[in-house]
Structures are given as structure tokens and as C-alpha cells.
CHARMM internal coordinates of N, CA and C (Angstrom, degrees):
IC EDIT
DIST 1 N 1 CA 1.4404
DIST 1 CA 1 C 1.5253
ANGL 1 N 1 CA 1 C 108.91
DIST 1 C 2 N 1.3969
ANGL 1 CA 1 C 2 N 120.00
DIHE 1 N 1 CA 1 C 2 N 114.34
DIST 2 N 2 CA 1.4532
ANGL 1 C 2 N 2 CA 119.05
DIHE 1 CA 1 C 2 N 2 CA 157.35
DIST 2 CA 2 C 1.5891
ANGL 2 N 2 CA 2 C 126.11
DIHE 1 C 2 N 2 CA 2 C -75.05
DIST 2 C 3 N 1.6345
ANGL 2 CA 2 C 3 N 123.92
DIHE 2 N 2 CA 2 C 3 N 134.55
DIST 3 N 3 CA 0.9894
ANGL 2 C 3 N 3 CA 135.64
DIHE 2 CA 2 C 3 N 3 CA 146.16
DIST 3 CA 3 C 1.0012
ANGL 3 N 3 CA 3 C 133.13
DIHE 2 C 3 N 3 CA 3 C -88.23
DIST 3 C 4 N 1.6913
ANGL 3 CA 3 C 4 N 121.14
DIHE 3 N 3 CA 3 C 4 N 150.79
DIST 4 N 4 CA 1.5020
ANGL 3 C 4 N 4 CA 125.75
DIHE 3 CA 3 C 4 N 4 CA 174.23
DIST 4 CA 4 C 1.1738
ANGL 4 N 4 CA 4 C 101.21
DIHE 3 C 4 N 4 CA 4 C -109.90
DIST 4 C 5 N 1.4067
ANGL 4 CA 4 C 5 N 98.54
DIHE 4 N 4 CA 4 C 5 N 141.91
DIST 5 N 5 CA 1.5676
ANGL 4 C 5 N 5 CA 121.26
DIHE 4 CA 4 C 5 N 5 CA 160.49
DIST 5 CA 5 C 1.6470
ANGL 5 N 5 CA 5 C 118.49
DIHE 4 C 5 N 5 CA 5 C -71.49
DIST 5 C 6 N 1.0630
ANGL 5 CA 5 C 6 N 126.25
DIHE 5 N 5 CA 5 C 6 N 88.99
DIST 6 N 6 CA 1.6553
ANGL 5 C 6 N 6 CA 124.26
DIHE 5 CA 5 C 6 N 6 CA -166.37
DIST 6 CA 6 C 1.6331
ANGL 6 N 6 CA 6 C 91.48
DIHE 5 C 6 N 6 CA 6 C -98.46
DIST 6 C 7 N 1.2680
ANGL 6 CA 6 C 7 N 106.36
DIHE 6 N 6 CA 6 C 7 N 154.67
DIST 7 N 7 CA 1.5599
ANGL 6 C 7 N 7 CA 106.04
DIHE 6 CA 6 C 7 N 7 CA 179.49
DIST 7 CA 7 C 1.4033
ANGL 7 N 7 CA 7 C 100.10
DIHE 6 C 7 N 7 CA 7 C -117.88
DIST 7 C 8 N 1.5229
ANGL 7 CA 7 C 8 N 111.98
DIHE 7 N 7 CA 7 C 8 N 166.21
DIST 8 N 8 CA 1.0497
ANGL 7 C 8 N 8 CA 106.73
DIHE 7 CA 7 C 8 N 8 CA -142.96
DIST 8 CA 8 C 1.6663
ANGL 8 N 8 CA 8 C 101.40
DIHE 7 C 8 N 8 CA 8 C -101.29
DIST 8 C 9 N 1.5635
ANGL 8 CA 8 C 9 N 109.24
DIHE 8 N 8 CA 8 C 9 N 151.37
DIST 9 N 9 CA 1.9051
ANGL 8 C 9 N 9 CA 120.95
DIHE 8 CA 8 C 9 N 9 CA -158.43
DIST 9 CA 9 C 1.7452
ANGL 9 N 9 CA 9 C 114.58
DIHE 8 C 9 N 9 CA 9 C -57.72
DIST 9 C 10 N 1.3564
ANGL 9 CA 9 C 10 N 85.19
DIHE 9 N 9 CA 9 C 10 N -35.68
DIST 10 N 10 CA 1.4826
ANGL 9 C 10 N 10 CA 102.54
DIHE 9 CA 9 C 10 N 10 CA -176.70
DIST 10 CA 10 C 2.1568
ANGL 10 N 10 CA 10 C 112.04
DIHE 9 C 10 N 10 CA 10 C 74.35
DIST 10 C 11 N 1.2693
ANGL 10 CA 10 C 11 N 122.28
DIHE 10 N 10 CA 10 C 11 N -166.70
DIST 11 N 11 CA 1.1136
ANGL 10 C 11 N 11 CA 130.08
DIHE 10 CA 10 C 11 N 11 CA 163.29
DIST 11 CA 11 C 1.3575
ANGL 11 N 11 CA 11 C 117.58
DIHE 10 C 11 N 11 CA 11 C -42.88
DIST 11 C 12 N 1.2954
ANGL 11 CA 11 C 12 N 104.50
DIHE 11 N 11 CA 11 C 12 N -79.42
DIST 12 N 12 CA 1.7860
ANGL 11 C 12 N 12 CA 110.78
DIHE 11 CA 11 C 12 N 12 CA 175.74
DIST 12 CA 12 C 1.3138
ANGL 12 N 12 CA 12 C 109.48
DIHE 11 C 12 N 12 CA 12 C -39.91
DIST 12 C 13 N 1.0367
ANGL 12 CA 12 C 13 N 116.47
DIHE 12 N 12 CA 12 C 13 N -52.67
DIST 13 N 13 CA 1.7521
ANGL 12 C 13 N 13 CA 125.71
DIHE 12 CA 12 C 13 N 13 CA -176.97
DIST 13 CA 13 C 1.7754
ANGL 13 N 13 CA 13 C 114.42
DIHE 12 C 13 N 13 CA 13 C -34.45
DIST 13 C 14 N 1.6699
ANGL 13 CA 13 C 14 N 81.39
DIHE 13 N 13 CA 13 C 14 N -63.83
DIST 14 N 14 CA 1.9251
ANGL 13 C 14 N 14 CA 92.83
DIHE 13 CA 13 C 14 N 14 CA -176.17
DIST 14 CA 14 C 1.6095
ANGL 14 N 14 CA 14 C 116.74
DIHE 13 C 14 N 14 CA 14 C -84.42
DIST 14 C 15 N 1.3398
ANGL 14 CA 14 C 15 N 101.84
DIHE 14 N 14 CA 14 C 15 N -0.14
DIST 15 N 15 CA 1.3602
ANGL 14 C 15 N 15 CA 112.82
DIHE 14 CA 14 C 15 N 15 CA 162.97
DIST 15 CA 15 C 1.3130
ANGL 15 N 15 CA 15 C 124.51
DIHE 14 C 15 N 15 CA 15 C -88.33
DIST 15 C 16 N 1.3227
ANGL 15 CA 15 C 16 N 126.94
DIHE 15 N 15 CA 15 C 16 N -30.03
DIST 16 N 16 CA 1.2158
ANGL 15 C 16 N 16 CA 125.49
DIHE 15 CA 15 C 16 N 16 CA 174.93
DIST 16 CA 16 C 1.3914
ANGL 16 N 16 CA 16 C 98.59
DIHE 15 C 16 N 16 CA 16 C -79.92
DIST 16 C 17 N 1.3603
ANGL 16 CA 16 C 17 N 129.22
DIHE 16 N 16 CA 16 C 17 N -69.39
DIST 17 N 17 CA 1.4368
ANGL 16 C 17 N 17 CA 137.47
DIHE 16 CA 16 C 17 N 17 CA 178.84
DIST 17 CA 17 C 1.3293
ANGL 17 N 17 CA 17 C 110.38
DIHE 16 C 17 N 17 CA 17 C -27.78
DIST 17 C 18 N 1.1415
ANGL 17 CA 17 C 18 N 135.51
DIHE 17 N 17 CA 17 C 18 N -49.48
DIST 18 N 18 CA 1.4917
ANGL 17 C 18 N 18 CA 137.88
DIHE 17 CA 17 C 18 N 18 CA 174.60
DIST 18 CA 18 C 1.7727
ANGL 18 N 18 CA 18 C 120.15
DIHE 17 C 18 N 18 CA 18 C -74.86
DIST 18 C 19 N 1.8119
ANGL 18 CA 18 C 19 N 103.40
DIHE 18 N 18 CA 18 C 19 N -8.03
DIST 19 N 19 CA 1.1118
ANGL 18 C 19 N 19 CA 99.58
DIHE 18 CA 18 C 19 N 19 CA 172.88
DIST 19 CA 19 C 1.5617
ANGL 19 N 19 CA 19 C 102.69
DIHE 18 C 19 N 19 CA 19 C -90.75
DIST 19 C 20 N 1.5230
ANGL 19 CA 19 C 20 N 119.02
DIHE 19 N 19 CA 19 C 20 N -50.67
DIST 20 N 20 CA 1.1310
ANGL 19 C 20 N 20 CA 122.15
DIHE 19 CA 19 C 20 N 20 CA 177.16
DIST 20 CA 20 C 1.7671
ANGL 20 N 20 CA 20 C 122.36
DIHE 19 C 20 N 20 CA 20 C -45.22
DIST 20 C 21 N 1.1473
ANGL 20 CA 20 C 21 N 90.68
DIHE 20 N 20 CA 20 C 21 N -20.94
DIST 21 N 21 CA 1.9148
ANGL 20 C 21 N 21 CA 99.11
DIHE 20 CA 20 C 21 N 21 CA -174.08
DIST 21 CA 21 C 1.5858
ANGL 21 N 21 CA 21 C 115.25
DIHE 20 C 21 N 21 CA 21 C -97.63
DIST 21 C 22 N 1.9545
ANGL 21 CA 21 C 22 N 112.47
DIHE 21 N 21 CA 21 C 22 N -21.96
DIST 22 N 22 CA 1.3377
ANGL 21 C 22 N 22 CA 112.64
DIHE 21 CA 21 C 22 N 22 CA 153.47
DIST 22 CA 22 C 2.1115
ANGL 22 N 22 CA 22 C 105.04
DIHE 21 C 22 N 22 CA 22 C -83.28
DIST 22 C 23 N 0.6838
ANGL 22 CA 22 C 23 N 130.31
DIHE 22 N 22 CA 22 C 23 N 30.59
DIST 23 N 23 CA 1.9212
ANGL 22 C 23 N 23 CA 130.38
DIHE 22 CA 22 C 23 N 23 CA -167.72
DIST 23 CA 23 C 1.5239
ANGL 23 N 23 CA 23 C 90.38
DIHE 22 C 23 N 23 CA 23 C -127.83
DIST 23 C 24 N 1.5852
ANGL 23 CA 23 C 24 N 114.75
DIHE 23 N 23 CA 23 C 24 N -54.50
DIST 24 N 24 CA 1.7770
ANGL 23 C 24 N 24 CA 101.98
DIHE 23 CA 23 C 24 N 24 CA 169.52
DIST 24 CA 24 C 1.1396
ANGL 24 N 24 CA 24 C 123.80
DIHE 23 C 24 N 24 CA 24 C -70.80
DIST 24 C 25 N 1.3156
ANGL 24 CA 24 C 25 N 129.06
DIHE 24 N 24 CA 24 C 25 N -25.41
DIST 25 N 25 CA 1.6853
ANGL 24 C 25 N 25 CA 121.52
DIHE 24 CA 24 C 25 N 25 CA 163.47
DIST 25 CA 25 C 1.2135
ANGL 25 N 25 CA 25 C 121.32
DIHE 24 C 25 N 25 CA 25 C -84.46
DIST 25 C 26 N 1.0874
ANGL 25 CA 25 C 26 N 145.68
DIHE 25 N 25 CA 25 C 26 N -18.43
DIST 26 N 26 CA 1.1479
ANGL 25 C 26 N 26 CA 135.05
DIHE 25 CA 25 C 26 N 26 CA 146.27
DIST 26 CA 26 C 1.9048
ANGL 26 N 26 CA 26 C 124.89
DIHE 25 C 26 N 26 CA 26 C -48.64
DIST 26 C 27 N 1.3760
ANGL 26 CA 26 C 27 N 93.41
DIHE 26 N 26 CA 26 C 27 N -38.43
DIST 27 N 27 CA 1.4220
ANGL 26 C 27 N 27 CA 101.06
DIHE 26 CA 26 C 27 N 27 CA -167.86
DIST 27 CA 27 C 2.0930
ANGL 27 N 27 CA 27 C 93.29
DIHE 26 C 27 N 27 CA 27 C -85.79
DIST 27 C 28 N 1.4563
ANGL 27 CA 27 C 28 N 121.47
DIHE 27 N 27 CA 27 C 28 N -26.26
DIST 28 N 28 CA 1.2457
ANGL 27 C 28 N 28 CA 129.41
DIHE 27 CA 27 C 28 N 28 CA 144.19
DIST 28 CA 28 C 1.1609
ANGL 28 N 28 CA 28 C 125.44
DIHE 27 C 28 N 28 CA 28 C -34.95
DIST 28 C 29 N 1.9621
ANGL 28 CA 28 C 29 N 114.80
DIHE 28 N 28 CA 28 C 29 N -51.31
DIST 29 N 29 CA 1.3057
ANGL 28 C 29 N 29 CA 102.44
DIHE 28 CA 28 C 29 N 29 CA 175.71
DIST 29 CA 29 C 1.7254
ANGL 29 N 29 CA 29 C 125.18
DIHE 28 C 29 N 29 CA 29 C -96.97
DIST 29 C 30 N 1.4104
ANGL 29 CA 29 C 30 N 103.75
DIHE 29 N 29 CA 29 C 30 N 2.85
DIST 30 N 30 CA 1.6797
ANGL 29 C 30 N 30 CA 121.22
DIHE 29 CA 29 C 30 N 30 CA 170.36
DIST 30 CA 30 C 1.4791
ANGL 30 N 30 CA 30 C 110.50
DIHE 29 C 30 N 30 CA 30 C -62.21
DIST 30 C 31 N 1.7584
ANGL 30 CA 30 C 31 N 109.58
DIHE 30 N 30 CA 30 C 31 N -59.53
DIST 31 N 31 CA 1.5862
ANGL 30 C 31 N 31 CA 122.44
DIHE 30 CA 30 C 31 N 31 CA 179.25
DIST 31 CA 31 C 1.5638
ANGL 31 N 31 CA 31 C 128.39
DIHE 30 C 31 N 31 CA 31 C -57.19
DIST 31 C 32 N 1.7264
ANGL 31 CA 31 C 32 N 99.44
DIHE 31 N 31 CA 31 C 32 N -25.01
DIST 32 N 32 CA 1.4778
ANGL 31 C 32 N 32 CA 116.46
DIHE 31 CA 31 C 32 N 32 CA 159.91
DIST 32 CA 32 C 1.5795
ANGL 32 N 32 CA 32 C 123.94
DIHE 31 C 32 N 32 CA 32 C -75.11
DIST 32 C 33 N 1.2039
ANGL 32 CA 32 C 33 N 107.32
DIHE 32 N 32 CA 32 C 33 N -32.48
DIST 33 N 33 CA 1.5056
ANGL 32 C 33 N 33 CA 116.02
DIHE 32 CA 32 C 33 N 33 CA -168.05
DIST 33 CA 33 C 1.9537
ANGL 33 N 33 CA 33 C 99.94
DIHE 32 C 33 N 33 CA 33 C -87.10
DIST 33 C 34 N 1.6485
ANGL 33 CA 33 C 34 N 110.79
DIHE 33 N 33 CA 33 C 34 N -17.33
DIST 34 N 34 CA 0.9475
ANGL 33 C 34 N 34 CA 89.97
DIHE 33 CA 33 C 34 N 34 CA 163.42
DIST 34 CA 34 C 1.3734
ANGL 34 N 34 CA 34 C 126.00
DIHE 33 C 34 N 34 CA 34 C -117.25
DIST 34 C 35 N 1.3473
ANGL 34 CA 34 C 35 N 129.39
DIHE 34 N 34 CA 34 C 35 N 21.09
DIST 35 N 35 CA 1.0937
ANGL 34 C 35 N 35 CA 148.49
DIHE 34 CA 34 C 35 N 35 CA -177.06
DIST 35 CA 35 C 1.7150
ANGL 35 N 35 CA 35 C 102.31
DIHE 34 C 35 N 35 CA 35 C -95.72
DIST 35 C 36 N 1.3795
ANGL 35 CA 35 C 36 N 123.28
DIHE 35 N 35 CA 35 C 36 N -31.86
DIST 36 N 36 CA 1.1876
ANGL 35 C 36 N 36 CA 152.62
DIHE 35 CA 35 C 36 N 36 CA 176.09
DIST 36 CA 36 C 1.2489
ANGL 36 N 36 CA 36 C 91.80
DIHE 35 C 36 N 36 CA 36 C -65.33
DIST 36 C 37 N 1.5892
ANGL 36 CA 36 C 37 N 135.39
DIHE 36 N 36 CA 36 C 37 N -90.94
DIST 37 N 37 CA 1.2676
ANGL 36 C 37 N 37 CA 147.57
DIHE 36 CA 36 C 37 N 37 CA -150.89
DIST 37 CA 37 C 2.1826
ANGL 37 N 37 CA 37 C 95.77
DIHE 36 C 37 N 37 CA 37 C -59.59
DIST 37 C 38 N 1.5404
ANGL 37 CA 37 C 38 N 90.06
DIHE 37 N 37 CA 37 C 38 N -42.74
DIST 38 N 38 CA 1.8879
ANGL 37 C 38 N 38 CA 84.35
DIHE 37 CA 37 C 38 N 38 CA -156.31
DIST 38 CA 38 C 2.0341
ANGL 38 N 38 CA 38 C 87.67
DIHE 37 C 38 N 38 CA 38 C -72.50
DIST 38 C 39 N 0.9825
ANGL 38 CA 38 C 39 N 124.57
DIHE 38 N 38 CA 38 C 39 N -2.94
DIST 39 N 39 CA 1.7026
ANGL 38 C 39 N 39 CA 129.61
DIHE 38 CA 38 C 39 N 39 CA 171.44
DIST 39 CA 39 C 1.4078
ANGL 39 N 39 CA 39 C 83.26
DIHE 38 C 39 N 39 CA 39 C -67.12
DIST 39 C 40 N 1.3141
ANGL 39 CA 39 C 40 N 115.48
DIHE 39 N 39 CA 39 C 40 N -97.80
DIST 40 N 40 CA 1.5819
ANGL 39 C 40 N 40 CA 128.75
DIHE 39 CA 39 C 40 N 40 CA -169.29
DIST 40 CA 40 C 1.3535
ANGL 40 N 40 CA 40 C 116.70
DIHE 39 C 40 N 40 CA 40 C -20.43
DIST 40 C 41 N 0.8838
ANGL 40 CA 40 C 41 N 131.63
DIHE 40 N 40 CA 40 C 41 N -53.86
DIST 41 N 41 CA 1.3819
ANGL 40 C 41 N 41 CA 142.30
DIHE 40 CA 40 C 41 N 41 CA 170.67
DIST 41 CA 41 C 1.3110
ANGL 41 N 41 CA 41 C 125.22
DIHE 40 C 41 N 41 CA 41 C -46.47
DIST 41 C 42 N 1.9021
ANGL 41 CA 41 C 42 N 98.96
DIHE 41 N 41 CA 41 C 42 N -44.89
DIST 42 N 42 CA 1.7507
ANGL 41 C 42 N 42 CA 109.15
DIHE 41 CA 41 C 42 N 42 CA 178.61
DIST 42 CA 42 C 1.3546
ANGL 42 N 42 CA 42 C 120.40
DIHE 41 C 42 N 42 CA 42 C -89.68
DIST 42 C 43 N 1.6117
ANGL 42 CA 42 C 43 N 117.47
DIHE 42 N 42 CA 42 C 43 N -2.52
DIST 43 N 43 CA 1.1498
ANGL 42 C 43 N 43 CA 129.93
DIHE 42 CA 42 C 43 N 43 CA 165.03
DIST 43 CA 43 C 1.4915
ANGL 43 N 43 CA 43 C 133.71
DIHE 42 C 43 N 43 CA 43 C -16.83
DIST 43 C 44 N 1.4462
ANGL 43 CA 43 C 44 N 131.65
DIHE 43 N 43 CA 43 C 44 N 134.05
DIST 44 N 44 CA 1.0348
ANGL 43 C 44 N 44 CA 108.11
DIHE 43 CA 43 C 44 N 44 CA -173.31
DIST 44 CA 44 C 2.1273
ANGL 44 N 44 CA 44 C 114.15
DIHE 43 C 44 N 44 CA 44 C -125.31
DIST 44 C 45 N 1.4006
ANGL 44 CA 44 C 45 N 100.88
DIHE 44 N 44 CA 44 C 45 N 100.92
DIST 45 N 45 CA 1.4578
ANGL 44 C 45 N 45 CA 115.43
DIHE 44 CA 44 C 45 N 45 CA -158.19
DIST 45 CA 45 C 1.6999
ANGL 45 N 45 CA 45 C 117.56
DIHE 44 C 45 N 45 CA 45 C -20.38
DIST 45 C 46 N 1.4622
ANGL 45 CA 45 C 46 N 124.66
DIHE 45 N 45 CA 45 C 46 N -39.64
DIST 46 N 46 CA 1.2315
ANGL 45 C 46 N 46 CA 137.96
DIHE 45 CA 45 C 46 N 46 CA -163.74
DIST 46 CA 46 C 1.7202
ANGL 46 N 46 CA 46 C 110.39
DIHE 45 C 46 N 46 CA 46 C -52.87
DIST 46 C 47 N 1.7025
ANGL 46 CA 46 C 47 N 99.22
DIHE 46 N 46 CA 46 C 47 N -36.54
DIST 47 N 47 CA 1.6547
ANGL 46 C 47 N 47 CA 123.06
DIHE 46 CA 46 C 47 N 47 CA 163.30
DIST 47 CA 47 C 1.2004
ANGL 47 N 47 CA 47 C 117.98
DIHE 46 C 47 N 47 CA 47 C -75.29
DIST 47 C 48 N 1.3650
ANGL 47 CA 47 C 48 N 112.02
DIHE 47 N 47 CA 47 C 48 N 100.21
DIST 48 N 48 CA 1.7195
ANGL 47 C 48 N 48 CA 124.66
DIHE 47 CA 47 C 48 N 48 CA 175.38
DIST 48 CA 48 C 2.1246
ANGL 48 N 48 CA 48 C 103.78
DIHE 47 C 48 N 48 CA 48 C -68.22
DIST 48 C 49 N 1.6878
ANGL 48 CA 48 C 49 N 98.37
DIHE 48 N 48 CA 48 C 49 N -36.05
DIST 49 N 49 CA 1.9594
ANGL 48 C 49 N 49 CA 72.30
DIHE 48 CA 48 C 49 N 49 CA 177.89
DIST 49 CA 49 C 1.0982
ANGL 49 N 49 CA 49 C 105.49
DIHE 48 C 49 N 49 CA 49 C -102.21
DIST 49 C 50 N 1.6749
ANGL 49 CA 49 C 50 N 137.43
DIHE 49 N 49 CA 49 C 50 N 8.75
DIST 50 N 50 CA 1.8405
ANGL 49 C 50 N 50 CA 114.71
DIHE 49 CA 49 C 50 N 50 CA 157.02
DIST 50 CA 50 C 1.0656
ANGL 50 N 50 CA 50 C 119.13
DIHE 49 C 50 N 50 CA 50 C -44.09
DIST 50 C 51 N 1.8835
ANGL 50 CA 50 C 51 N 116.99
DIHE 50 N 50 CA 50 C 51 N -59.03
DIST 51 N 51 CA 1.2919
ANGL 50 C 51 N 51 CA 124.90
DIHE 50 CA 50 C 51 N 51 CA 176.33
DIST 51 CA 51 C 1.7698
ANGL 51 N 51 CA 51 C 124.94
DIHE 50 C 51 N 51 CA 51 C -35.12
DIST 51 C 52 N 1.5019
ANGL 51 CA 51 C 52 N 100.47
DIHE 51 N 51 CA 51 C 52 N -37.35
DIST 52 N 52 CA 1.1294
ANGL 51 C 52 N 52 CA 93.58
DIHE 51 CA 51 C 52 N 52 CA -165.61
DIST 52 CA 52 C 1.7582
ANGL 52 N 52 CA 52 C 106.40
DIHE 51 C 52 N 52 CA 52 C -97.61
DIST 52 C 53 N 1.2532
ANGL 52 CA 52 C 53 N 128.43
DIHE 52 N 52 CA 52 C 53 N -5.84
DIST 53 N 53 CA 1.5968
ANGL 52 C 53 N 53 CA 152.55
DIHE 52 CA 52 C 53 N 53 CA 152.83
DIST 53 CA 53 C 1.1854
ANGL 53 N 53 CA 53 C 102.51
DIHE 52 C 53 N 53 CA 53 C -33.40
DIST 53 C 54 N 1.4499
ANGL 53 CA 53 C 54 N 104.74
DIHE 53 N 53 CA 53 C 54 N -62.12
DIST 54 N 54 CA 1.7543
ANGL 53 C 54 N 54 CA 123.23
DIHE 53 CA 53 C 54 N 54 CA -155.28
DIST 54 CA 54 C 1.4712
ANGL 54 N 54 CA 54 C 90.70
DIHE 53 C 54 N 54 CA 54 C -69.27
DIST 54 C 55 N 1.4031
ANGL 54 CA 54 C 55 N 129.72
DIHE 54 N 54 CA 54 C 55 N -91.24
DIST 55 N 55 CA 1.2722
ANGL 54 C 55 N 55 CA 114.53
DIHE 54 CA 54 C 55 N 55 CA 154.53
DIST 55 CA 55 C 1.5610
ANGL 55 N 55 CA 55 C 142.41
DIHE 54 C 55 N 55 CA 55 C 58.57
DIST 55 C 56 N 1.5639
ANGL 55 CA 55 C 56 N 67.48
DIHE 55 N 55 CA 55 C 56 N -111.49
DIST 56 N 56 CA 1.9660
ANGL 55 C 56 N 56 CA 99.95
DIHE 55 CA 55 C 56 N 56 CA 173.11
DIST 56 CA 56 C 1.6738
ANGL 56 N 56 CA 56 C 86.24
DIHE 55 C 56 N 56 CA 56 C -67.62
DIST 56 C 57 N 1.4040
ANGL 56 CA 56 C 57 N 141.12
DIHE 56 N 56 CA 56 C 57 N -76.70
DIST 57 N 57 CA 1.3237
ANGL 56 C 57 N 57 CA 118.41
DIHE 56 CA 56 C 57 N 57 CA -144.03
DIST 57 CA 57 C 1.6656
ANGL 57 N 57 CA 57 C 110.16
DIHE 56 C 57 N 57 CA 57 C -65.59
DIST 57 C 58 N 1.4342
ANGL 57 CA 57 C 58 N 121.75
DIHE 57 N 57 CA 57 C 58 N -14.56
DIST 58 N 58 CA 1.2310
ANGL 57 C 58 N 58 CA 131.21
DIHE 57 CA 57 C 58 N 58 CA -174.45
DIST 58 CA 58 C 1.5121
ANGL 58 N 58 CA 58 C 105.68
DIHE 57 C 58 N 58 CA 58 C -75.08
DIST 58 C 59 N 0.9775
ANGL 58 CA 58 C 59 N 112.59
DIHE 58 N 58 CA 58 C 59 N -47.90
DIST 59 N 59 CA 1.7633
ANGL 58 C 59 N 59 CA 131.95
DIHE 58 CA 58 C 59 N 59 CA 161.86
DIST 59 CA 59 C 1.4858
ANGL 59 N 59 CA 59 C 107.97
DIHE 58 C 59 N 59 CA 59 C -41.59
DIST 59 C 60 N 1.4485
ANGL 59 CA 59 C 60 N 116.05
DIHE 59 N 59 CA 59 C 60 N -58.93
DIST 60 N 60 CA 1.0762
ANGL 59 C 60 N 60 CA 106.69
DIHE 59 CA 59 C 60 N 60 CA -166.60
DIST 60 CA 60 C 1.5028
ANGL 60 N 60 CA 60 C 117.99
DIHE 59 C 60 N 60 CA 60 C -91.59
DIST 60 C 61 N 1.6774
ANGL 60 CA 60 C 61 N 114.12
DIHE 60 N 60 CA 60 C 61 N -3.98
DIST 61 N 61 CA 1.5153
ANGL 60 C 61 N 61 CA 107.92
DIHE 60 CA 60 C 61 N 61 CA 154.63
DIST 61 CA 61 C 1.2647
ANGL 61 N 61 CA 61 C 140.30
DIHE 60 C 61 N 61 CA 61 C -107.69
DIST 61 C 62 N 1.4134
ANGL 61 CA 61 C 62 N 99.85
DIHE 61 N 61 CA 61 C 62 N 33.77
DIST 62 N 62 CA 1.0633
ANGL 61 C 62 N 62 CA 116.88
DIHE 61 CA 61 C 62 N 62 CA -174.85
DIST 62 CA 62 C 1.9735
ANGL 62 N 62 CA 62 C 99.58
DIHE 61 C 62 N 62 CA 62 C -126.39
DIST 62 C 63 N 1.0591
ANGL 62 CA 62 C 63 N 117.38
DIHE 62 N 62 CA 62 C 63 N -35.82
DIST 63 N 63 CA 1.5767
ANGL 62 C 63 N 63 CA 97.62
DIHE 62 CA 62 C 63 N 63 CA 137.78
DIST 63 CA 63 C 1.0628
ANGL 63 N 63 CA 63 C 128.57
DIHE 62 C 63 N 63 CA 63 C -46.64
DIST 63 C 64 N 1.2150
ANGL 63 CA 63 C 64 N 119.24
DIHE 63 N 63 CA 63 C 64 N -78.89
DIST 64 N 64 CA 1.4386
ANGL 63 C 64 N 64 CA 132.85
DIHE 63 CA 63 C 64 N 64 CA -168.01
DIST 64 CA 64 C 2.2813
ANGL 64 N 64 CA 64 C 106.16
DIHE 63 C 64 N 64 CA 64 C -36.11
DIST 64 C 65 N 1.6055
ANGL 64 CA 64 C 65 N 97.60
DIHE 64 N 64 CA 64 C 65 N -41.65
DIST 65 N 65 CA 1.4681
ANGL 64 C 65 N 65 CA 102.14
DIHE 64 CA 64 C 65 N 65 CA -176.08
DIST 65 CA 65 C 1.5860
ANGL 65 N 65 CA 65 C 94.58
DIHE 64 C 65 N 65 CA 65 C -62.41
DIST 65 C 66 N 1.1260
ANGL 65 CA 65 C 66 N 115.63
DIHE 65 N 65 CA 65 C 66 N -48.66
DIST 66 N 66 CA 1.6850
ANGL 65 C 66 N 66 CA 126.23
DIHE 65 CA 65 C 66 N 66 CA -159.76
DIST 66 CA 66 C 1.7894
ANGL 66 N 66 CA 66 C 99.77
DIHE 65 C 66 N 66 CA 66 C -58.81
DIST 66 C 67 N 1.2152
ANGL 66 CA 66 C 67 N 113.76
DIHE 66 N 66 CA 66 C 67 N -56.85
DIST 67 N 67 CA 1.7126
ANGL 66 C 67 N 67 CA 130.44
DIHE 66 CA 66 C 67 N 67 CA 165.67
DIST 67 CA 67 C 1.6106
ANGL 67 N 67 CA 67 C 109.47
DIHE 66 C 67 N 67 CA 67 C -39.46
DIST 67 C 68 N 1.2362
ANGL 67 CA 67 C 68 N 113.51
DIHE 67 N 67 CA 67 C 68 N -47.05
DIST 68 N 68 CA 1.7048
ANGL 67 C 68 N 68 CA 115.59
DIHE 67 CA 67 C 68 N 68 CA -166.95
DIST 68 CA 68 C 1.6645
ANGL 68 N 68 CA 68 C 92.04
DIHE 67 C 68 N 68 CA 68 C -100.35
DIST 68 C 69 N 0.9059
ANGL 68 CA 68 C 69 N 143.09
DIHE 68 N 68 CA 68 C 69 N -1.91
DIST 69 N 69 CA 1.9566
ANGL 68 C 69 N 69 CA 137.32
DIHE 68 CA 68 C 69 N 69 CA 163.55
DIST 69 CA 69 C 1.5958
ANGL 69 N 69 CA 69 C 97.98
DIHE 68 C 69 N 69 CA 69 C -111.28
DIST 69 C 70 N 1.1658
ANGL 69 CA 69 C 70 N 132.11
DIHE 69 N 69 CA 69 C 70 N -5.06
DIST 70 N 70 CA 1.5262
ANGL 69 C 70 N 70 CA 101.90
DIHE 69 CA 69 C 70 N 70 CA 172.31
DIST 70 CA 70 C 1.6890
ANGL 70 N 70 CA 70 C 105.30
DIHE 69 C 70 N 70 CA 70 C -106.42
END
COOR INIT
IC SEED 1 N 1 CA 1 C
IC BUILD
């Protein structure tokens, strides 16, 4: 088995990395919230629990966005 010697990230390192890793979940919870909404929208009325699916997942990415921006 080979190892690498990686040196170590320092401040800047885990600072950028932690910015980039809150920038994909946010943008995680944007692509949900609208994948969520364009569901809701395409809904089809005859189904009493789609409506209420759409909803709950709209609910819940729109926390989740609110959680990953504050």
C-alpha cells in the first residue's frame, strides 16, 4: 500500500473548504426547493395525497434552504 504525504490545509484551507461545502448545500437546497415547487405545480387534482406530498416536500426544502443560509 502506498501513502501520500499531503501537507497540511492550514486556516485558509478549512476556510475555503467549509465555504465551498456550505455553497453546495445551499445550492442542494435551491435545486430541491425547485424541483419541489415545479412537482406542485404539475400536480394532478383527481389525487387528494399528491397535493399534500408536494407540500410536505416544499416545506421541507424550504427549511432545510433556511437551515443551510442562516
Amino acid at each position: 500500500m502506498v501513502y501520500y504525504e499531503v501537507p497540511p490545509i492550514g486556516y485558509a484551507g478549512i476556510v475555503f473548504i467549509s465555504s465551498v461545502a456550505a455553497a453546495l448545500s445551499i445550492m442542494a437546497a435551491t435545486l430541491s426547493l425547485v424541483i419541489a415547487a415545479f412537482l406542485y405545480v404539475r400536480r394532478k387534482p383527481p389525487r387528494p395525497l399528491a397535493p399534500a406530498l408536494s407540500i410536505l416536500s416544499i416545506a421541507v426544502a424550504l427549511v432545510y434552504a433556511w437551515a443551510m443560509s442562516a
